[in-house]
C-alpha positions in Angstrom: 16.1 -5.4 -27.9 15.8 -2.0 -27.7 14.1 0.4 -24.6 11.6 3.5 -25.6 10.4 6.2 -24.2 6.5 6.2 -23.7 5.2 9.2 -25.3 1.7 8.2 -27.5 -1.5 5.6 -26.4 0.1 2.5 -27.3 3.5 2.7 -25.8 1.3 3.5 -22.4 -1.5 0.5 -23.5 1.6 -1.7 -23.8 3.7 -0.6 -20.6 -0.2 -1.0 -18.8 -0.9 -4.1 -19.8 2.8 -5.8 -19.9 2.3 -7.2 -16.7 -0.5 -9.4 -17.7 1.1 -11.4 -20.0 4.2 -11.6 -17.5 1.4 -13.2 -14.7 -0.9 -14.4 -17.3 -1.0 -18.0 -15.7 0.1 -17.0 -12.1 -2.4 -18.7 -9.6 -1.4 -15.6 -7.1 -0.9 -12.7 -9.2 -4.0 -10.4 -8.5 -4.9 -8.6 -12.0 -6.2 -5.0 -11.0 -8.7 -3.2 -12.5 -7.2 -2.1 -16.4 -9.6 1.3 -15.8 -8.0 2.3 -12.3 -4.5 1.5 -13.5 -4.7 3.8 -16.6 -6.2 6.5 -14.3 -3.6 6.1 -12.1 -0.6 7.2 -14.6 -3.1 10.3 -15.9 -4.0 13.9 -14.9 -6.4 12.8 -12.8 -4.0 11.6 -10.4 -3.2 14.7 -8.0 -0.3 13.0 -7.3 1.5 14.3 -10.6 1.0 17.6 -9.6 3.9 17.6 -7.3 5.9 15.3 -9.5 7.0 13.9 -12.5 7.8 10.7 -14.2 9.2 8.9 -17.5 8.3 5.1 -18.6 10.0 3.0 -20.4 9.0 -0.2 -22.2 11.7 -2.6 -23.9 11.0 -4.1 -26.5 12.0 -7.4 -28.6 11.3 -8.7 -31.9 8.1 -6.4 -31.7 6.9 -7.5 -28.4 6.8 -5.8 -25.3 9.5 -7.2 -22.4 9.8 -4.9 -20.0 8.9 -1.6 -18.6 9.9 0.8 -15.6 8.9 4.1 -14.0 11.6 6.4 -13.2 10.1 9.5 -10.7 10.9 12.7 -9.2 8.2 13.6 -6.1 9.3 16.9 -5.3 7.1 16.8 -2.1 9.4 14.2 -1.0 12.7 15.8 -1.2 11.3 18.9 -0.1 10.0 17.2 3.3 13.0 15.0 3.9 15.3 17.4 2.9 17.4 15.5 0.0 17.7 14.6 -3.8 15.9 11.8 -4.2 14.9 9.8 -7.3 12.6 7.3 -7.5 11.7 3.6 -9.4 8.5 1.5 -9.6 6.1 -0.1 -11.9 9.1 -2.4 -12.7 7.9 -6.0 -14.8 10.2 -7.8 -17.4 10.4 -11.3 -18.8 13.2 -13.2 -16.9 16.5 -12.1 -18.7 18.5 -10.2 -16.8 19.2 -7.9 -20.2 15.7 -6.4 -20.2 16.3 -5.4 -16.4 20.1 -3.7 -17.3 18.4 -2.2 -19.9 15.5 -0.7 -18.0 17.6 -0.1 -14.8 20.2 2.0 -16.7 17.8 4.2 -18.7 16.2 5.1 -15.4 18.8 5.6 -13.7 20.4 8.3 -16.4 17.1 10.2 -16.5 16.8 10.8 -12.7 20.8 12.0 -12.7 20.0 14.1 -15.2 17.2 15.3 -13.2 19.8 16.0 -10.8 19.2 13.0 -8.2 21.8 12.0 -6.1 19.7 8.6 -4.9 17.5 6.1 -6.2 15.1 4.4 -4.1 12.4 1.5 -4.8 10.1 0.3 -5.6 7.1 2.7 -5.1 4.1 2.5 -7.2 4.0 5.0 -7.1 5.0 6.2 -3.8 4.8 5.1 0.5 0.9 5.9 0.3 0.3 3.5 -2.6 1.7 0.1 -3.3 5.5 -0.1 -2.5 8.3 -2.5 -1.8 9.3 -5.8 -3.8 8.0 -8.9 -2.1 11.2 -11.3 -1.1 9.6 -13.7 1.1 6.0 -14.9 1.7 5.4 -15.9 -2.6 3.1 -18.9 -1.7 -0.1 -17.3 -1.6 -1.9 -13.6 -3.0 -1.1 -10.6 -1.7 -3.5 -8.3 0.0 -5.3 -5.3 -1.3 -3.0 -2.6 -2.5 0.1 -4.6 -1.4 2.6 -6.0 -4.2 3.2 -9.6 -5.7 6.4 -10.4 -7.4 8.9 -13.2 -9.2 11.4 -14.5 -7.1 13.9 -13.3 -9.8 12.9 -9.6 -9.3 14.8 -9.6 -6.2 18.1 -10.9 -8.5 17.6 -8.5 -11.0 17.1 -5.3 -8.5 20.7 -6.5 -6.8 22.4 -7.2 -10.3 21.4 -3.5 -11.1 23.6 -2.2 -7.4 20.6 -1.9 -5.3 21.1 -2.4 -1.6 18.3 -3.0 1.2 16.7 0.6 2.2 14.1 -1.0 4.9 12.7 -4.1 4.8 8.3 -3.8 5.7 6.8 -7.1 7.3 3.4 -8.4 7.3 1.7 -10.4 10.3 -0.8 -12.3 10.1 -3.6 -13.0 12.1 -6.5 -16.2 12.8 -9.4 -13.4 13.9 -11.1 -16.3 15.9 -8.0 -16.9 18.0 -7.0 -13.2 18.1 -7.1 -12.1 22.0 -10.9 -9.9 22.3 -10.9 -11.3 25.4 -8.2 -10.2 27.0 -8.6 -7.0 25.2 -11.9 -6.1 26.4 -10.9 -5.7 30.0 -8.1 -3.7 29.3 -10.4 -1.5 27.0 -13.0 -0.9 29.5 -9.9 0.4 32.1 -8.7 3.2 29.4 -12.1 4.8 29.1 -12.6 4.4 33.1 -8.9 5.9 33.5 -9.7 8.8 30.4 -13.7 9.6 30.6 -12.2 12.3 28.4 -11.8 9.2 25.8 -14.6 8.1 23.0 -14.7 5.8 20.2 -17.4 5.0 17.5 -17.7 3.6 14.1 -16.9 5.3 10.8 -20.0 7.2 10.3 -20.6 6.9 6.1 -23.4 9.7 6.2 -20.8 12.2 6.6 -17.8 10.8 4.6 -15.8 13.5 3.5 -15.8 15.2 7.0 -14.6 11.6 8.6 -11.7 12.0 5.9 -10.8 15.2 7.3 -10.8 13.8 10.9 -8.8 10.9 9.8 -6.1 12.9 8.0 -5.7 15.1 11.1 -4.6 12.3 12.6 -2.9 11.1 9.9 -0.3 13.6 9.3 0.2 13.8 13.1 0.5 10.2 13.6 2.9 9.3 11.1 5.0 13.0 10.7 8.2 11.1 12.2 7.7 7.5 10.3 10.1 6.5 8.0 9.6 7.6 3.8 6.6 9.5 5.3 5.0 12.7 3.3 2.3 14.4 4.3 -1.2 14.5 2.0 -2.3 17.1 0.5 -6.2 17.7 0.4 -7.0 16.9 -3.3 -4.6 13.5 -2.8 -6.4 12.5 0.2 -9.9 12.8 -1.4 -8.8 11.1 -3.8 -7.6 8.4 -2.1 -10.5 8.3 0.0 -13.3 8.2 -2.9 -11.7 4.8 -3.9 -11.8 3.2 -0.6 -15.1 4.1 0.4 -16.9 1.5 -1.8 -15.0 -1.1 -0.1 -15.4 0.4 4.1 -16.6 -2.3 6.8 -17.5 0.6 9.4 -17.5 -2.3 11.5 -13.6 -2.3 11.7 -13.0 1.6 10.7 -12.6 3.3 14.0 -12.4 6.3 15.7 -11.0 7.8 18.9 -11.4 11.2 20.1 -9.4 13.0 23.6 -12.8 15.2 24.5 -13.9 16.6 20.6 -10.0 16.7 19.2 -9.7 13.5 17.0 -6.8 11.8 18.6 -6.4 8.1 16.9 -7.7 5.9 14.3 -7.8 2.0 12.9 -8.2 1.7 9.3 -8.5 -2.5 8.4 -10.3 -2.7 5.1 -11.9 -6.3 3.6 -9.5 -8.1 1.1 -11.5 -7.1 -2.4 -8.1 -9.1 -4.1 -10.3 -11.9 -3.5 -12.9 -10.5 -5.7 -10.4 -9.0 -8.3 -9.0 -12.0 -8.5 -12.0 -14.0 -10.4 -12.6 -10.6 -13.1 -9.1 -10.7 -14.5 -8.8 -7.1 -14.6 -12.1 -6.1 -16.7 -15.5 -4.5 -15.3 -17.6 -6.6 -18.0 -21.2 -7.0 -17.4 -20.2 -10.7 -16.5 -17.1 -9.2 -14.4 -19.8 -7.1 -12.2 -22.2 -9.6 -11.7 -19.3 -11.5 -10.2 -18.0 -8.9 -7.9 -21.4 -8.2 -6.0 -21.6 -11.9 -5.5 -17.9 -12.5 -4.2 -18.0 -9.2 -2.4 -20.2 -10.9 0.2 -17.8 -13.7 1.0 -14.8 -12.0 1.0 -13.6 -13.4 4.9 -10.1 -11.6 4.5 -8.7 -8.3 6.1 -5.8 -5.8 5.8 -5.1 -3.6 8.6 -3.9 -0.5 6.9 -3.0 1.4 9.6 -3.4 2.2 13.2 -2.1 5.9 14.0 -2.1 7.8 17.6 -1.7 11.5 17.4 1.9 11.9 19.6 0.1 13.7 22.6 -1.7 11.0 23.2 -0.1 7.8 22.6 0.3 6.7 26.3 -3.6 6.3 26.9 -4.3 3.4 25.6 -6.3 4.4 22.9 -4.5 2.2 20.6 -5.9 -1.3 22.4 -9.1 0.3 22.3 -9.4 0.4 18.6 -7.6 -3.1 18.3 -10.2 -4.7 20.4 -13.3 -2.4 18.9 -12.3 -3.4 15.5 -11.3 -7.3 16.5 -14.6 -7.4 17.9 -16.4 -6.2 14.8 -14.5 -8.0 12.8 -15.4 -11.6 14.9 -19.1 -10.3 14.3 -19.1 -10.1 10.2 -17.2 -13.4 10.4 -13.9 -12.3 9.1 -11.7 -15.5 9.4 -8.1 -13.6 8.6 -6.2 -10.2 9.3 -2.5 -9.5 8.0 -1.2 -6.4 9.6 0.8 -4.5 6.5 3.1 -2.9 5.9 5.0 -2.3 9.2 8.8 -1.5 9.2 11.1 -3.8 10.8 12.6 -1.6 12.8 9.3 -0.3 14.5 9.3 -2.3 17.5 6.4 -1.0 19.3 4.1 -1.7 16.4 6.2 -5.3 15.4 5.2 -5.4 19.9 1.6 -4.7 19.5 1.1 -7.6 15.5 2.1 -9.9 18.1 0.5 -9.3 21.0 -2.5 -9.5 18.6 -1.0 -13.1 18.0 0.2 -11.9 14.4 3.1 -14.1 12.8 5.1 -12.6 10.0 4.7 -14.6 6.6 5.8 -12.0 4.0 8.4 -9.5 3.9 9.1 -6.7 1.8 11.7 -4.6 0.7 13.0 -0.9 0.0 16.2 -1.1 -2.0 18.4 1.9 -2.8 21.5 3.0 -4.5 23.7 6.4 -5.2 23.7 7.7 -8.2 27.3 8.7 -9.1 
């Protein structure tokens, strides 16, 4: 075996594509798109402008094994004050080897960088997809979260990782989630706060929604756990993705007079459409996402966030039953709530007081690097 550097088009083709001949046969693997993958790990990526990575692909008898990301967000360490190194895009056959191999030579790069930590998985970081699945493998994950071997979890602890935080995901029958005894409660906020609105996502004026929503945003979640604020270029970026999947019937808005003061972002599953393309946007591919995009009767609450000011209202249980209600009407059957951290117990409170269950957990590892 030996592990390379990728530096040309084919070591980055081969580290891209490794992991679909790892999952080839996996009934709950979801392939993503090959297009938004490679765009992901280029220039067009504003997220490389405050960072820097290195891949590495092992390789055996010819073949591609394994691969890893070793990165340095200098956004990161500049917010949280520390030296922080980071791994993701980890995949490898199941020999331990291949992981030592990978984990090692990421490792030394990101000392050399002058790390003092190493913390992962990220994909590449908290906003995108993160954390290695250890419990909840019997069915697909949701959009943007992660899907993993059992044996992942073995190989990050043979390599000296220890749990960071551990994120779990509810989930939720819409039909028995509680609109009705939300509604009440709902209408006493706004008689309590007349000062309080809500609407829909308005799609006419997208890019000046984004900017309310990131207002709250960086607000909301300034305190949270392996938080870093968005810049403006990552956040319409971001953003230009998700709009062509948006249900503005479960994407709302609260204001506190005209100052934007929470928001509920639940998106529809389009893993369930990804799922039947196998990574490619043929002709055949398309014709089979606007025909599955219709049925897809799956959601992921991405987040709810509450500017601080205003967290005592009940603004949140508005947008829970606004968004349960829309949801019940364009026949959504499930939610998960994801990714919440375990230690958040007002949020873990309010998943089940939606009647959320947990049924997959995720998790953070970390190690020193001495």
């Amino acid at each position: 075996m030996e592990i390379e550097t990728v530096k040309n088009a084919e070591q980055l083709k081969e580290f891209i594509k490794l992991p679909y001949r790892i999952y080839a046969k996996h009934p709950y693997w979801v392939p993503p798109l090959l297009s938004e993958v490679r765009e992901l790990f280029s220039s067009k990526n504003p997220f490389w402008k405050h960072s820097r990575k290195v891949l590495f692909i092992v390789t055996k008898n010819g073949k591609t094994v394994g691969r890893i990301a070793a990165m340095v967000d200098d956004n990161h360490n500049k917010f949280h004050g520390e030296k922080c190194g980071f791994f993701g895009f980890f995949d490898c056959f199941e020999d331990v080897k291949i992981s030592r191999l990978l984990f090692d030579r990421a490792q030394k790069w990101l000392k050399d960088q002058g790390m003092e930590i190493v913390r992962g998985p990220m994909n590449p970081s908290t906003n995108d997809e993160c954390g290695l699945l250890i419990e909840g493998f019997e069915d697909a994950p949701k959009i943007m979260m992660t899907y993993n071997f059992p044996y992942y979890v073995d190989f990050v602890s043979d390599a000296g990782f220890h749990k960071a935080k551990d994120l779990v995901a509810f989930i939720m029958d819409v039909e028995k989630g509680p609109v009705n005894r939300l509604k009440p409660l709902a209408e006493r906020v706004l008689r309590r706060n007349p000062q309080i609105s809500v609407r829909k996502i308005n799609l006419k004026d997208f890019m000046g929604e984004v900017k309310v929503i990131m207002d709250i945003y960086n607000s909301a979640w300034e305190k949270n756990w392996g938080f870093v604020p968005l810049e403006d270029d990552e956040i319409f970026y971001l953003a230009k993705k998700l709009k062509q999947v948006i249900d503005p019937e479960i994407l709302w808005i609260a204001f506190y007079n005209s100052d934007p003061a929470g928001f509920l972002m639940a998106l529809p599953d389009v893993n369930e459409v990804l799922g039947k393309i196998k990574g490619k946007l043929t002709p055949l591919a398309l014709l089979k996402v606007l025909y599955y995009s219709k049925k897809i009767k799956n959601l992921r609450l991405l987040t709810l966030g509450v500017k601080r000011q205003y967290q005592k209202l009940g603004i949140d249980v508005l947008l829970y039953e606004r968004s349960l209600s829309g949801a019940l009407a364009n026949g959504y059957k499930k939610c998960e709530f994801s990714w919440i951290l375990e230690d958040n117990t007002l949020t873990v409170r309010a998943a089940e007081m939606m009647a959320g269950k947990i049924y997959k957990r995720y998790r953070i590892f970390e190690k020193p690097l001495v």
